[in-house]
C-alpha positions in Angstrom: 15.9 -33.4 8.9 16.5 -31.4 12.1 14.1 -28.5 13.2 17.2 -26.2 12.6 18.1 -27.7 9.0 14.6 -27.1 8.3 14.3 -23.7 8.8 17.1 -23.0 6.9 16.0 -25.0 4.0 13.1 -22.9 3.7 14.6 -19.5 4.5 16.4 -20.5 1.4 13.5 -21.4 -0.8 13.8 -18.9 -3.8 10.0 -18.9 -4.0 9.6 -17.7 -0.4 12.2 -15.2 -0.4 11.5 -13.8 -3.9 7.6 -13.6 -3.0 8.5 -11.8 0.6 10.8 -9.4 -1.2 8.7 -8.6 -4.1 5.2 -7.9 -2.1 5.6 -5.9 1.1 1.9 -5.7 1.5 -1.2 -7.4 0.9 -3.5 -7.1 -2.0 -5.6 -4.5 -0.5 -2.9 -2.3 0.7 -1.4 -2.3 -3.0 -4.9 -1.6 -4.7 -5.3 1.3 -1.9 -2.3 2.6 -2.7 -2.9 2.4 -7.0 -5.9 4.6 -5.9 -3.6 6.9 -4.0 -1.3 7.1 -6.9 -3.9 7.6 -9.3 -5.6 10.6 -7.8 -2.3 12.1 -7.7 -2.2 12.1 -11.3 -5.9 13.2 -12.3 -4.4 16.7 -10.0 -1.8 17.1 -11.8 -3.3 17.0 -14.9 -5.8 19.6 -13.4 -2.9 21.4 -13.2 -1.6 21.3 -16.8 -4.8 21.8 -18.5 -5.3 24.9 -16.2 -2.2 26.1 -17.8 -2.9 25.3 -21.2 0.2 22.7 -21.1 -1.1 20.2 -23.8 2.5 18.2 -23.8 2.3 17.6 -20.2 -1.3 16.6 -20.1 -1.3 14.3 -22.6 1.9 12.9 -20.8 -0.1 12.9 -17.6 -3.1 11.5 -19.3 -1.7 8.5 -20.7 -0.3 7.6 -17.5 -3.6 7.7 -16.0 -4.6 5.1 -18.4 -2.3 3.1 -18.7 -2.3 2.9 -14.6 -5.8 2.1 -15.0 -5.5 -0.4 -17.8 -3.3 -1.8 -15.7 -4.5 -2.2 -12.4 -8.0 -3.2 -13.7 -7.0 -5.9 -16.0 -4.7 -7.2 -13.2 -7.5 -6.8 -10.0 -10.1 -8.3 -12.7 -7.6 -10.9 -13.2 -5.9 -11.8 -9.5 -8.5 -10.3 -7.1 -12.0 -10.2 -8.1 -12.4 -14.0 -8.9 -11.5 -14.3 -5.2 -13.5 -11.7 -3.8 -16.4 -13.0 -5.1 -16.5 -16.6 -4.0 -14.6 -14.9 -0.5 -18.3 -12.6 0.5 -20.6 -14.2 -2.0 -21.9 -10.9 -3.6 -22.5 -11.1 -7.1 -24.2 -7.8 -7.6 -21.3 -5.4 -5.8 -18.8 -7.4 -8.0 -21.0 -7.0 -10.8 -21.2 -3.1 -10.2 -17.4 -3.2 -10.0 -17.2 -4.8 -13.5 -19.5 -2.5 -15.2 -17.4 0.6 -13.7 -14.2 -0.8 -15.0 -16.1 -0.8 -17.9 -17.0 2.1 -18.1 -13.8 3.8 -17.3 -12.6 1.7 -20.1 -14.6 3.0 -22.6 -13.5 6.3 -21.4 -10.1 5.9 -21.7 -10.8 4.7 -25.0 -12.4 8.0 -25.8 -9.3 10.3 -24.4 -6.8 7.9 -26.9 -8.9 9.0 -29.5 -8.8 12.8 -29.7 -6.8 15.4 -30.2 -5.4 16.9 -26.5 -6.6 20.6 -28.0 -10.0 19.9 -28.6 -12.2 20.8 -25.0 -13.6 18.0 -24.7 -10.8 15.8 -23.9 -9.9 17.8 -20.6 -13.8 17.4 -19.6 -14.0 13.0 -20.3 -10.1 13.0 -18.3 -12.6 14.9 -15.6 -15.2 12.8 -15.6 -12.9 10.2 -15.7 -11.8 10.8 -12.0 -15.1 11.4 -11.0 -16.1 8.1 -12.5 -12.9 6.0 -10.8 -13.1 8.0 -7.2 -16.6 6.8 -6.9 -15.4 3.2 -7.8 -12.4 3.4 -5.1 -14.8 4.7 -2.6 -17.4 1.8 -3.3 -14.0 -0.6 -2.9 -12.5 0.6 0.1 -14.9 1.2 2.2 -17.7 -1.5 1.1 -15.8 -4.5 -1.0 -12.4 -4.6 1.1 -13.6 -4.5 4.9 -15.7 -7.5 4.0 -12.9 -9.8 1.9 -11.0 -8.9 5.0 -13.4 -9.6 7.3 -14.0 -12.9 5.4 -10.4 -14.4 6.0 -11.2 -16.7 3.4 -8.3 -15.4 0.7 -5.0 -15.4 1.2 -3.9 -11.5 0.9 -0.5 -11.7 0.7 -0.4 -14.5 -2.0 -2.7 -12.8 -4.0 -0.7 -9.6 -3.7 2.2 -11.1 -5.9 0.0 -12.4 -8.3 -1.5 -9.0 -9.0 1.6 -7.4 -8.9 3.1 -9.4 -11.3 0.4 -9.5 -13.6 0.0 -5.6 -13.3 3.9 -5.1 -14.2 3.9 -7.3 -17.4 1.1 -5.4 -18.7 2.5 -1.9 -17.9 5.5 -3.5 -19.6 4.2 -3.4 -22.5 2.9 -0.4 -22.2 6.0 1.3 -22.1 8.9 2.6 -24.7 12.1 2.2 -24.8 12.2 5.8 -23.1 10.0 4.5 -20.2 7.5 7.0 -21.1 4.0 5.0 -22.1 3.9 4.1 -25.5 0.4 6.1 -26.7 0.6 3.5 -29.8 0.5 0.4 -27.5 -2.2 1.8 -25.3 -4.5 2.2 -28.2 -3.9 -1.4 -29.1 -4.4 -2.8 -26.1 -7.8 -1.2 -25.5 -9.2 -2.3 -29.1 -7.9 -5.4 -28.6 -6.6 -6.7 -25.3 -6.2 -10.8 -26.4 -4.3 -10.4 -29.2 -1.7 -8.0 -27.2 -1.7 -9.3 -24.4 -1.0 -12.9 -23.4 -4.0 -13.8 -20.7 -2.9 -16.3 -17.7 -4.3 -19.9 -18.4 -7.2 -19.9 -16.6 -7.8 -23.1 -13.6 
């Protein structure tokens, strides 16, 4: 095969092109930009509560979570694994479980109650204060050093938690494309039966 048939046999490769068009961006500037996205919502839902929009909130609310359901599962899942053999640093991993953890149980406490009762405004707060210390602990500890480390390969890892984050917030979403509050509560209590986890190498 010539040099030039050979480039165009693999600038034809479906599995090239689709992962180039797909992921733009590593993994870490698509996490970054999930935290960016997410702290957007936890103002706007500042902004309902303060007007005493309970519709909108909970709207706004279950968005958060299900982003958060989302992106965790999926950076538990595609990046963490990775990250932790990559900078060989159990305990900030560790941490970053627990916190996920936490925030889960959180969520699972908003799904719960009713949007009136005071309380629920006050656990979305804490909430966002729980996942911006998280996303500063990532970005400015956990992601310098798995890019320092060069030991991952960013981009490939980027399509792998892309994809995995899209089929779960599939299924979080109704046919209106508004997130299904019914789902989300079944995928918190039980997240195997729900959804399918990737076979495991």
């Amino acid at each position: 095969m010539t040099t030039a048939t050979h480039a165009a046999a693999k600038k034809s490769s479906p599995v090239k092109s689709t992962a180039a068009t797909s992921v733009k961006h590593d993994v870490i500037v698509l996490l970054k930009n999930d935290h960016a996205e997410v702290k957007k919502m936890f103002k706007q839902f500042d902004k309902l509560a303060e007007k005493g929009d309970n519709k909108g909130k909970v709207q706004i609310a279950n968005k958060i979570c299900a982003e958060l359901i989302a992106h965790t599962m999926a950076e538990e899942e595609a990046f963490y694994p990775g990250a932790r053999a990559a900078i060989d640093d159990d305990a900030m991993l560790n941490e970053a479980v627990v916190e996920h953890d936490s925030a889960k149980d959180l969520i699972a406490q908003i799904q719960s109650m009713d949007p009136a009762d005071p309380m629920y405004d006050a656990k979305v707060t804490v909430l966002g204060e729980y996942i911006n210390h998280h996303v500063e602990e990532e970005e400015t500890e956990m992601f310098p050093e798995v890019r320092k480390s060069k030991e991952l390969d960013l981009r490939e890892l980027a399509v792998t938690f892309s994809r995995r984050k899209q089929e779960i917030l599939g299924q979080l979403q109704g046919a209106d494309g508004e997130i299904d509050a019914q789902q989300l509560k079944k995928l918190i209590g039980q997240p195997e039966k729900l959804i399918d986890q990737p076979a495991r190498h």
